[in-house]
C-alpha positions in Angstrom: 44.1 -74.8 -62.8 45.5 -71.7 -60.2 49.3 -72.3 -59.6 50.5 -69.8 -57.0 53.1 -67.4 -58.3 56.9 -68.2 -56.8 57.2 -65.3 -54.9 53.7 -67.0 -52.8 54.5 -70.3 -52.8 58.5 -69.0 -51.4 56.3 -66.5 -48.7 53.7 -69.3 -47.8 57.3 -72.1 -47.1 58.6 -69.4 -45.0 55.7 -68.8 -43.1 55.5 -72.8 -42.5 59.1 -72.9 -41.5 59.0 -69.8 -39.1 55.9 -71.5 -36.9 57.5 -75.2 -37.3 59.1 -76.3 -33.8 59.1 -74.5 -30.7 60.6 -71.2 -29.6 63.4 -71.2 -26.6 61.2 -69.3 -24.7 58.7 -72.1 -24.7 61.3 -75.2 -24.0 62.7 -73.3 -20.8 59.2 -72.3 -19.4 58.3 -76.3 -20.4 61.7 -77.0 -18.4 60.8 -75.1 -15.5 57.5 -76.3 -14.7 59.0 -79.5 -15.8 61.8 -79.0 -12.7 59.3 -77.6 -10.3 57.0 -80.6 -10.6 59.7 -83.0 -9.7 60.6 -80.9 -7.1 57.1 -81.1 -5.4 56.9 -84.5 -6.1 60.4 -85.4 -4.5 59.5 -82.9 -1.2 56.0 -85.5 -1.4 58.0 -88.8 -1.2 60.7 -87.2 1.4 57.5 -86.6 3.8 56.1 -89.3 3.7 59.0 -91.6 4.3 60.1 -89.5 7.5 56.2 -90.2 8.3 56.7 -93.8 7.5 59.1 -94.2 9.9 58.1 -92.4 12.8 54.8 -94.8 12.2 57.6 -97.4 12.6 58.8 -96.0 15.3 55.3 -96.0 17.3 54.6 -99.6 16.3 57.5 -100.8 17.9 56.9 -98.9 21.0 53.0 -100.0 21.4 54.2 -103.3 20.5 56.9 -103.0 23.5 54.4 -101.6 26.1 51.6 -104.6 24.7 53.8 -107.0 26.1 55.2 -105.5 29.5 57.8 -103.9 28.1 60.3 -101.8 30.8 57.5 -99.7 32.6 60.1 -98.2 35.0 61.0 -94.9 32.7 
């Protein structure tokens, strides 16, 4: 049976430990799209609840006129 030498098996564990995990680099660019999708998301919601309630606002104001609201103005 082939048993690696020591000096292998200790170069082929250091390889393995080397590429386990991630590099810094690679959590901060993760972080930053990370950020930047939240931030688009967030700017998504924020327009649509100002739309949301100038819909609101229009409703009520069709709704007024509909029933012979104050045509004076």
């Amino acid at each position: 049976m082939f048993q690696p030498k020591l000096s292998e098996r200790q170069s082929a564990k250091e390889d393995l430990n080397r590429s386990a995990g991630f590099t810094l680099i690679e959590i901060l660019v993760a972080l930053a799209v990370a950020a930047l999708a939240l931030a688009a998301i967030g700017s998504l919601m924020a327009g649509n609840i100002r739309g949301s309630g100038r819909i609101e606002q229009h409703i009520v104001l069709v709704e007024t006129l509909a029933r012979g609201g104050d045509r004076s103005a």
